[in-house]
N, C-alpha and C positions, 0 to 999 in steps of 0.2 A: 316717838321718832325724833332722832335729832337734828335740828336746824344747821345746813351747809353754812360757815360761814366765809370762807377765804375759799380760792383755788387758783395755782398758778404752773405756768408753765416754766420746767429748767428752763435756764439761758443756753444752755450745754447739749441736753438732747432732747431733739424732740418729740419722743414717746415717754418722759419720763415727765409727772406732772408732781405737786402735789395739793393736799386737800386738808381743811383744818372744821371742826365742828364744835357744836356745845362741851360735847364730851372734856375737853384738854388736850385732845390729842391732835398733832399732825403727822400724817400719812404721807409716805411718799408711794407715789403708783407707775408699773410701766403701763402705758397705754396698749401695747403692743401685746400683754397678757392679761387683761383685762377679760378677756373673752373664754381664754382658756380653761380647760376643767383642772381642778385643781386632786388630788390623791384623798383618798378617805382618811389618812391619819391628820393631814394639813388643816388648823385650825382657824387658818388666814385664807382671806378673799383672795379670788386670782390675779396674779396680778400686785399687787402689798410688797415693794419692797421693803418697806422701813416706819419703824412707828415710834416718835418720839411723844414720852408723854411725861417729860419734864417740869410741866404746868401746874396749875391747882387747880386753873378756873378754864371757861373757854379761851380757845388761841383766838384771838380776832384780826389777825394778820399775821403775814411773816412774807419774808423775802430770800431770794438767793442772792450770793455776791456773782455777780458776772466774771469777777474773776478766779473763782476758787470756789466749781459749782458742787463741791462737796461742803462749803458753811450756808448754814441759816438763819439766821433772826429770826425769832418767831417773837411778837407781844402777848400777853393771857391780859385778860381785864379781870383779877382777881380782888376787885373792890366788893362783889358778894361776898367773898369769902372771908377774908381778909379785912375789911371794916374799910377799905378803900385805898387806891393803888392800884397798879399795875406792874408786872414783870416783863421784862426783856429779856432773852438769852439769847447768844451768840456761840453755838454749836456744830459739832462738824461730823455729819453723818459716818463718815470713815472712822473717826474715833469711837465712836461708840457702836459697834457693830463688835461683836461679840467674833473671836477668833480662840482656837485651841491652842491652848498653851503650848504644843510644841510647835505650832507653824511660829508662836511668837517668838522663841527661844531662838528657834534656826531665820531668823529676817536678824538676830541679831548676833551671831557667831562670827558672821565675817570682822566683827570690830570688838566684841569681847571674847572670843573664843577662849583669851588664858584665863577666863573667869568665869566663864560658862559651868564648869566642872564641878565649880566650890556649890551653883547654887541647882545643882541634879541630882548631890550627896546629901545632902538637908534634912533633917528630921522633923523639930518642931520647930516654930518661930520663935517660944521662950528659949531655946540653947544658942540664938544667934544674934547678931551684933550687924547693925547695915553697913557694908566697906563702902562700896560706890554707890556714886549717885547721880543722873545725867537729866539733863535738861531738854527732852525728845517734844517736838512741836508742843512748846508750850506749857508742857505737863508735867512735871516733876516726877522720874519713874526711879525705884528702885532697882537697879538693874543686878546686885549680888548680896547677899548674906554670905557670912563662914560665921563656923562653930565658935564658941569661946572658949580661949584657951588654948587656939591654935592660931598660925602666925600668918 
């Protein structure tokens, strides 16, 4: 069984907590589903919003920012693993949640729509060349490819 190490409460709402163990993982949980029965196909505890496991070794703390209770610091003390040290990440739940690529496409149509087009025709990645490239919280996204050989 593994040893709780960390648990805190958002600054933001208050049935949403989270929880960090041996394993490397921190969980984020609503408290408010917690209880609930969860679907026979659902692999996750009731309740598991979110499971970052970015780490190597145990998280032995992390925090929310108060102001932007979608980022977290989490520490791992990965000196077992790693011959001594420890990591910090500074990550943001929102970013890394997993969305279908056409909800991504359409959140960005209103500002590239005249380039949306080039990159829904596309074949393979070898016949294309990166045109644009924008600077979206932080991230460096490519946001179009076109073919080569065309203008």
């Amino acid at each position: 069984m593994l040893k709780l190490l960390c648990v805190q409460w958002s600054p933001d709402k208050s049935s949403i907590f989270g929880s960090s163990a041996e394993d490397g993982v921190l969980n984020i949980w609503d408290h408010n589903k917690v209880g609930e029965r969860s679907g026979p196909a659902s692999k996750f505890a009731p309740g598991l919003l979110f499971r970052h496991s970015g780490h190597r070794d145990k998280v032995v703390d992390f925090h929310w920012n108060s102001h932007d209770p979608w980022t977290i610091v989490s520490v791992s003390d990965d000196g077992e693993s790693t011959g001594g040290g420890g990591t910090l990440q500074i990550w943001r739940m929102i970013d890394l949640i997993h969305r279908p690529q056409e909800e991504v496409l359409l959140s960005f149509i209103p500002r590239f729509s005249s380039h949306l087009w080039k990159a829904l025709v596309l074949k393979t990645k070898q016949d294309m060349d990166i045109q644009d490239r924008e600077l979206v919280n932080d991230w460096l996204m490519i946001i179009v490819y076109k073919e080569r050989g065309f203008g």
